[in-house]
Steps between C-alpha positions, in 0.01 A plus 500: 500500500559173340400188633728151462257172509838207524869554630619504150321842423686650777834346364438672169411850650833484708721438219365771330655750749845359416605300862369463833667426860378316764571368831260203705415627856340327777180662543555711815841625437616777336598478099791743480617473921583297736295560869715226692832337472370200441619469159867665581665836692273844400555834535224754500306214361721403186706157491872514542563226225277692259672814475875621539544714806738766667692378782291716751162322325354845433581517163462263180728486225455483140547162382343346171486122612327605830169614599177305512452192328182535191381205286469691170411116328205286564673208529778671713217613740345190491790316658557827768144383554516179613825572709293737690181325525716183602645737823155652591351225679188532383449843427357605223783705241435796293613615159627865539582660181575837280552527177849609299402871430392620825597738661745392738648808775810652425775308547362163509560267171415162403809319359508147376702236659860458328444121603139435396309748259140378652600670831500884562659702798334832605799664575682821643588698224631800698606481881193549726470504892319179572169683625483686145503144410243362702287773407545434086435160595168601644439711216574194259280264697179751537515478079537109453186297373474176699377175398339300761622147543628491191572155509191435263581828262885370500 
């Protein structure tokens, strides 16, 4: 087990696994679903905006430039940071993360944004009924590290 005394030492270690992704949460919620519509349509737990789905909402499609939205840059994550911290009235926000060579479930990828190569979709990479979905997503989330209120880390 190694220990990390500063921020920096943690920086370091990360890069040498290649890249890492990360999304802010408010501490309560879910990292990889959504529990409420609060934050847009769901089914079986999964925003509509986030991935592409059938007609009948039981399936989702393959599509690279959907799928959940990753910091995979620290300054990238810093700014998805402050977005979310400014929208959760007080809360505190956590730092949930995994790094590049994990092992994701089949059929799940991350892809970088065409637009912005700081920002990563987890996406469909073969169609899926939205409950397999939900339960990768699970899968995912039991496997992140979290950082708590990252705000002083970030």
């Amino acid at each position: 087990m190694e220990q990390f005394r500063i921020i920096q030492d943690i920086r370091e270690y990360i890069k040498s696994y290649d890249a890492f992704f990360a999304r802010p949460t408010q501490r309560g919620e879910h990292p990889t679903l959504y529990m409420d519509d609060k934050q847009g349509k769901t089914y079986n737990n999964i925003r509509e905006k986030d991935y592409l789905f059938s007609q009948c909402k039981q399936w989702d499609i393959p599509h690279s430039q959907m799928g959940l939205s990753f910091s995979a840059h620290w300054q990238h994550l810093k700014d998805q940071y402050k977005l979310k911290k400014k929208h959760a009235k007080g809360s505190p926000v956590d730092v949930f993360w995994v790094i590049e060579k994990c092992d994701l479930p089949e059929g799940l990828e991350f892809i970088a944004d065409e637009r912005d190569k700081q920002h990563y979709f987890l996406t469909v990479t073969r169609k899926m009924t939205t409950a397999q979905l939900h339960q990768k997503l699970i899968w995912l989330a039991d496997r992140m590290s979290v950082i708590r209120e990252a705000q002083d880390a970030l």
